[in-house]
C-alpha positions in Angstrom: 66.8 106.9 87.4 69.1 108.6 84.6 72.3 106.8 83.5 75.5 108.7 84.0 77.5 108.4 80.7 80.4 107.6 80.1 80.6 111.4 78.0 78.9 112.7 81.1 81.9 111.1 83.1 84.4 112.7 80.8 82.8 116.4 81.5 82.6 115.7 85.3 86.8 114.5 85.1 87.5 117.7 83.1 85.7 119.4 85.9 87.4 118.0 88.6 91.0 118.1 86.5 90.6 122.0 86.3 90.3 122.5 90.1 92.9 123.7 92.8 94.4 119.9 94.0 96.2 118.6 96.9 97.0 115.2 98.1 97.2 115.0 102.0 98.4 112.8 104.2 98.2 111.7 107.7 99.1 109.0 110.2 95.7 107.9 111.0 95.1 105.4 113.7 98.0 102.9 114.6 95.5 100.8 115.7 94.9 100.1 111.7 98.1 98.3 111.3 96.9 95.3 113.5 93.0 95.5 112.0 92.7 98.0 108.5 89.9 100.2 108.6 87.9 100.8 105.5 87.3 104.4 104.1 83.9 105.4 104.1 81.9 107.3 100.8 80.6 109.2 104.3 84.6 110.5 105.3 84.6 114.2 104.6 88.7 114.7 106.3 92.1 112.6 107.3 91.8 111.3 110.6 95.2 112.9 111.0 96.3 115.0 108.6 99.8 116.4 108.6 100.3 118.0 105.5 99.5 118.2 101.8 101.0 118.9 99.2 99.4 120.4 95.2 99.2 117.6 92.8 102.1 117.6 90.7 100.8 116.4 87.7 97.7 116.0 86.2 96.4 113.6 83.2 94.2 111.7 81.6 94.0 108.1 80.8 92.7 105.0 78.7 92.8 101.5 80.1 95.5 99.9 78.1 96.4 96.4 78.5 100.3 97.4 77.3 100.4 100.6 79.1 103.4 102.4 81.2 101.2 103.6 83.9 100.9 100.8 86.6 98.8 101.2 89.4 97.0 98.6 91.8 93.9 99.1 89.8 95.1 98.5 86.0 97.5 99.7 83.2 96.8 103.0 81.6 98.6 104.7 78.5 98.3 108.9 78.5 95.6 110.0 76.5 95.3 113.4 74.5 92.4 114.0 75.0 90.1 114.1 77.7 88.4 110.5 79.1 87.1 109.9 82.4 90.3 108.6 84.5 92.5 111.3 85.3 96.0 110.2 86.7 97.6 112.1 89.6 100.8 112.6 90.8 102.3 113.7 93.5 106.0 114.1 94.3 106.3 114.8 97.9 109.6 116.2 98.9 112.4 114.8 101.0 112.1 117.1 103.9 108.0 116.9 104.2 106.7 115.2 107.3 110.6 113.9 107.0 110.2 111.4 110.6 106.3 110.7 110.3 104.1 107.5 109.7 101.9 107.4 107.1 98.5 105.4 106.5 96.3 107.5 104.9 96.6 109.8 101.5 93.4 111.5 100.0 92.9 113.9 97.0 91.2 117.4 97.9 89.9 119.9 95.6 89.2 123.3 96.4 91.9 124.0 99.3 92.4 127.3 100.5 95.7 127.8 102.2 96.5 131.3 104.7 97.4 134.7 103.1 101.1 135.9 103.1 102.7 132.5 102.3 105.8 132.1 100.4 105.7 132.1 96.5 106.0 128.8 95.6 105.7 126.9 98.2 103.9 123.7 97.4 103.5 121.7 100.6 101.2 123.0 103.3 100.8 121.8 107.3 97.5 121.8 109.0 98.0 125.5 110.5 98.5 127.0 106.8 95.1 125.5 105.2 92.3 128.4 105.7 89.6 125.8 104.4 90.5 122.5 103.5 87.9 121.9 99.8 86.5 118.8 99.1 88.0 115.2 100.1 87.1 113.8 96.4 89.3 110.5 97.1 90.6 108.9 100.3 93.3 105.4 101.0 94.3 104.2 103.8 97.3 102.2 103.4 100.0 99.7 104.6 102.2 102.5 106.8 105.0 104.2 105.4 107.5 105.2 107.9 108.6 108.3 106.7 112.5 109.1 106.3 114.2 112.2 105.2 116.2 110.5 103.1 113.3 109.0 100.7 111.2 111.3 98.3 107.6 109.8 98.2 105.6 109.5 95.0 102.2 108.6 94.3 100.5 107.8 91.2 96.8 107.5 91.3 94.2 107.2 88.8 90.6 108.3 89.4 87.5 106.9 87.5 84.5 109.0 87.1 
């Protein structure tokens, strides 16, 4: 079997970075709160989406012991030029799914949202997504009860 390198890894994240992007999220299963669920490498959708929303900001990234980027997998410092993590965020705004709970986020490329939308909107519900890409990364995670008084932000970074 071949080895994927790690300059193999870099052209697959400059792939991916150079796609259409959305982060979804959903309420899930409530039943998850009591007993978490694990994703699956075999998930293809939310179990409940309810809207999502194009990545905000897209990066890449080098493991840095010192770096500003915090996340529950390491510290990263920007990097100028390509690698193979790519951060993601995603600034949701105050009124999206404003009185919702939320226990699962994933990162789709590819999404195809309905003709004869507004010009620049950036957050979509279920009924305005015409195909819905590829679910590249999925979480479920601790709920987040929703309030339209809060502005959720997510940073993730990806590792081809």
């Amino acid at each position: 079997m071949a080895t994927l390198t790690n300059s193999g890894r870099t052209a697959l994240a400059i792939a991916l970075a150079a796609q259409t992007l959305h982060f979804a999220w959903g309420t899930g299963d409530a039943a998850w709160d009591a007993t978490p669920v694990p994703e699956s490498v075999d998930d293809t959708a939310l179990i409940n989406e309810i809207g999502r929303r194009s990545v905000t900001q897209v990066m890449y990234v080098v493991e840095d012991a010192l770096g500003e980027i915090v996340v529950p997998t390491g510290r990263y410092a920007v990097s100028e030029t390509p690698t193979r993590h790519i951060l993601f965020r995603i600034a949701y705004d105050f009124a999206d799914a404003a009185a919702s709970q939320i226990r699962e986020v994933a990162l789709f490329a590819g999404t195809e949202v309905i003709a004869g939308l507004p010009a620049g909107q950036f957050y979509f519900d279920p009924t305005q997504i015409a195909a819905p890409g590829t679910l590249v990364a999925l979480e479920r995670i601790p709920v987040i009860n929703r309030s339209p008084s809060t502005r959720e932000t997510f940073e993730h970074v990806l590792t081809l």
